[in-house]
Structures are given as C-alpha cells and as structure tokens.
N, C-alpha and C positions, 0 to 999 in steps of 0.2 A: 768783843762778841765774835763768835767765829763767826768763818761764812758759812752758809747754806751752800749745799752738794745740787748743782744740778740736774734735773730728771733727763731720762734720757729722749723726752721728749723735748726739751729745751735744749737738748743737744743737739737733735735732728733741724731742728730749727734755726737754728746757730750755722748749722753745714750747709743748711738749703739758702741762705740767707749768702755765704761767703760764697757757695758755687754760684749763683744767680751773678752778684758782681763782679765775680773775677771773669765771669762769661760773660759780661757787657765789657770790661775793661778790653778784653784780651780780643774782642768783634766788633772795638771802637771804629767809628771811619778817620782813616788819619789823611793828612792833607797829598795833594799829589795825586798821581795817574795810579789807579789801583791794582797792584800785583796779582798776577798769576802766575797760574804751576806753567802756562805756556811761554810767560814772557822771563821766566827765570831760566824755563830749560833754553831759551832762544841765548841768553847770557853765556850759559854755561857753554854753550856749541862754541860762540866767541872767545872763552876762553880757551876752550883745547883746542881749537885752530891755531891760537895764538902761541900756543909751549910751545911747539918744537923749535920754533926760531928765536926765542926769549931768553936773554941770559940768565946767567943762573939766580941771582937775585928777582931777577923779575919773573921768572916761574916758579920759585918760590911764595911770591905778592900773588900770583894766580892761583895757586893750588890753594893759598889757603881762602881765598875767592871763591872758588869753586866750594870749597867744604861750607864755607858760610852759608851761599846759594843754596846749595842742598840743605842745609839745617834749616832756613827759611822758606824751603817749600816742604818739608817734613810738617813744620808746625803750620802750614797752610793745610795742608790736608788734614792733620787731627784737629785744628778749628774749624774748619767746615764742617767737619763731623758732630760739631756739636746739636745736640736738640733742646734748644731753647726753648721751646713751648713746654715741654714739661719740668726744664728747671726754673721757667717763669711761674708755672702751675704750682711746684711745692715753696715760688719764696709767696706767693700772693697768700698761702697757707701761714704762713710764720712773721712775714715783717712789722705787722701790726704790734704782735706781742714781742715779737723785738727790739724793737725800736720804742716801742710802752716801757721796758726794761732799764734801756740804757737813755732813754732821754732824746731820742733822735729825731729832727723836725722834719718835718713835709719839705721845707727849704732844701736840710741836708741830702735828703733821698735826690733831689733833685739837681742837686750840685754834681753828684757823682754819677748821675746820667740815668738815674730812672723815670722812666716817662710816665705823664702822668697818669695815661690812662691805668698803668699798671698799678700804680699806687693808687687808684681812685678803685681798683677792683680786689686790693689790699683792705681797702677801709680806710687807710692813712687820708687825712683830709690839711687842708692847709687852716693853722691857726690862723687869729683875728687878731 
C-alpha cells in the first residue's frame, strides 16, 4: 500500500514540533559554572597574553583555543536569541497530533525535557 503524501499542514507541524526540541536541547542547563560572552572574552585576553612568549607548538594549542572560544560565544549569542515562547506557542499547536500520529507517550515528551505544563497546554495528558 503506498504511503500517504503529507499535507503541508502536517508539515508545518512536523517543523514546529522539531524547532521546539532542538530549542530545548540546544537551552539545556548543563552542569558547571555557566558561561558567558564575559567570561569567554576574559579566556580569550588569557590567551593573547600568553602568544607572544609561547613556543611555537603551544600557540599553535592557543590559536586554535582562541577560534573555539570564539565559536562558542558566536553560538552563545544566536541561542540567546532565540524566542521560545513563540516556538513553544506553535509546538503546543501541533504536538498532540503529532505525537497521536507516531505513537508518542506523555512519558516520552517527558524524557526528553518537555515540561509538563507545556504538554498539559498541548492536551497530551499522561496515560493510566
């Protein structure tokens, strides 16, 4: 039996459902003292102090320290940028028929970090 072609309303749904997680994944709180754009540039001052007397292997270890540093406060400021209330607003729109779709339980939303109130304003309820 073939499959059935998706509407593109089931697609929108699909998007808002994968942007919503990947935007909890990616605004997870992770263990440890929590970084800033301040305490990365403070790193980074550390290291260019540190070149000019650093042999050449070891400012090599630094430069590419430094490019990390900076790659990691690049994606600190485009995740901060994110607006989570409105891509919580379009998955509370979708996850009920998403999740109705693919079989997905009140448990699983819950494993992977959505809270309940969010799911309780999805409709998703917890089975008996």
């Amino acid at each position: 039996m073939p499959r059935a072609k998706m509407s593109n309303q089931e697609k929108d749904g699909n998007k808002a459902v994968r942007d919503y997680l990947d935007a909890l994944d990616t605004n997870k709180p992770r263990r440890g003292r929590k970084r800033t754009v301040e305490s990365i540039n403070a790193q980074i001052a550390v290291i260019e102090n540190s070149l000019p007397d650093a042999s050449a292997t070891k400012k090599l270890t630094l430069v590419q320290e430094r490019l990390d540093l900076r790659a990691e406060m690049d994606a600190l400021t485009v995740s901060g940028s994110v607006d989570m209330e409105s891509l919580e607003a379009s998955f509370v729109d979708s996850a009920a028929a998403y999740g109705g779709r693919r079989g997905i339980s009140y448990a699983a939303w819950r494993e992977i970090g959505v809270s309940a109130s969010t799911l309780k304003a999805a409709g998703i309820q917890r089975s008996t």
